[in-house]
C-alpha positions as CSV (number, residue, x, y, z in Angstrom):
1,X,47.2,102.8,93.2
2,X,44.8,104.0,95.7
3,X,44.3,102.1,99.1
4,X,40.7,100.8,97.6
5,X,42.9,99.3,94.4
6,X,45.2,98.0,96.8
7,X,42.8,96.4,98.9
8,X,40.6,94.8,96.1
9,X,44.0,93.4,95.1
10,X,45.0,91.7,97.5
11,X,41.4,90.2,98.4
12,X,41.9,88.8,94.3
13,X,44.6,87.7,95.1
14,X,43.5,86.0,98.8
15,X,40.0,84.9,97.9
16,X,40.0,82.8,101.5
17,X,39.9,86.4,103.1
18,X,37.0,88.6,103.1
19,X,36.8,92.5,101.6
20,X,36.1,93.4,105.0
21,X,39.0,91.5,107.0
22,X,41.5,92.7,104.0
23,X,40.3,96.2,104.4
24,X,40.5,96.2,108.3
25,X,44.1,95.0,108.2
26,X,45.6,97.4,105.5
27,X,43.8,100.2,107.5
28,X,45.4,98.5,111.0
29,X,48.8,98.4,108.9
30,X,48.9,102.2,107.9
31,X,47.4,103.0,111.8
32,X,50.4,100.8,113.0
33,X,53.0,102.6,110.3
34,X,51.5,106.7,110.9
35,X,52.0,105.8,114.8
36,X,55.8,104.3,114.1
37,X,56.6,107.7,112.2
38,X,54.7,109.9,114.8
39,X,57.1,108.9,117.5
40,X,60.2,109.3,115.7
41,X,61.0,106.1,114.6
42,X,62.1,104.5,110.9
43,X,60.2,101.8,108.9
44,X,62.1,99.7,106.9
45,X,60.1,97.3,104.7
46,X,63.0,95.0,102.4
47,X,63.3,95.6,99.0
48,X,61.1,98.2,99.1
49,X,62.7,101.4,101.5
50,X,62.3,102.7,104.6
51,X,60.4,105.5,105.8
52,X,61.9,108.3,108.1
53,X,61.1,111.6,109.8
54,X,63.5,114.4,108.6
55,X,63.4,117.8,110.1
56,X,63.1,120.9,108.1
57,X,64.6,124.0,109.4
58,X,62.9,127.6,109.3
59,X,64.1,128.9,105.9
60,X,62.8,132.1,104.4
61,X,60.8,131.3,101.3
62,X,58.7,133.8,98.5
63,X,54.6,133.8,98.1
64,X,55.1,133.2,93.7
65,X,51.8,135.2,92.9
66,X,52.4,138.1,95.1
67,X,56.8,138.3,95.5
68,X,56.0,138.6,99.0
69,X,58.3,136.9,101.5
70,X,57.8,134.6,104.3
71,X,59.6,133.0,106.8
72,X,58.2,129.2,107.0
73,X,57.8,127.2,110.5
74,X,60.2,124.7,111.6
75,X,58.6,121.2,110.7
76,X,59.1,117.6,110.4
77,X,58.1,115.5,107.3
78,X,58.3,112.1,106.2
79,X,61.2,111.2,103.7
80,X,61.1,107.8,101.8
81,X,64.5,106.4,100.4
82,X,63.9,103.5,97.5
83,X,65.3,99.9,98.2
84,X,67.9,98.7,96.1
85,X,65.5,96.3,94.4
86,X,62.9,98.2,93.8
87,X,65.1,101.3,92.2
88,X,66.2,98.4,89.9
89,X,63.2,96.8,89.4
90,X,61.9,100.6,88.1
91,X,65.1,101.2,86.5
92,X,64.6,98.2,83.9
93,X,61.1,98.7,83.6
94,X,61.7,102.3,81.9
95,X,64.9,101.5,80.1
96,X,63.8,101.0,76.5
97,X,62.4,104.0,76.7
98,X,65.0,105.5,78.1
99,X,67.1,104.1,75.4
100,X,64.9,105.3,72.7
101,X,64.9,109.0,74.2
102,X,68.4,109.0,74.4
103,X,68.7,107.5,70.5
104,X,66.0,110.0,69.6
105,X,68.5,113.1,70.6
């Protein structure tokens, strides 16, 4: 789902609200969640997961195509950890086929 799917979506779904209010306030949420994560600090949306900034070390790391090796940067990237509901919610979705995989072998 892109942000335009998301958008149209939820203007289906709220047909009282315009394209162009629905699309300034899912824009205004992500501004309001990329500003949260830039200054360190941890989203937590219920059922859903939280968002958090995790730091990544310097490591030394291999270019594949050449064999050449590199030593990376010390960074910071964003790490999202599933809610409980919505692991489960996933979980059930995919477990006839995961049944039918595991009968399969």
């Amino acid at each position: 789902m892109t942000r335009e799917d998301l958008i149209r979506s939820l203007v289906d779904k709220q047909r009282h609200m315009s394209y162009k209010v629905m699309c300034a306030a899912v824009k205004h949420m992500i501004e309001l969640m990329v500003q949260e994560l830039s200054s360190g600090k941890r989203i937590e949306v219920r059922g859903f997961g939280s968002f958090s900034v995790r730091c990544r070390a310097p490591r030394l790391a291999r270019n594949p195509k050449t064999g050449e090796r590199l030593q990376t940067a010390f960074k910071h990237a964003v790490h999202f950890k599933p809610g409980k509901e919505l692991k489960e919610r996933v979980n059930n979705a995919y477990k006839d086929v995961i049944q039918s995989y595991v009968a399969a072998k």
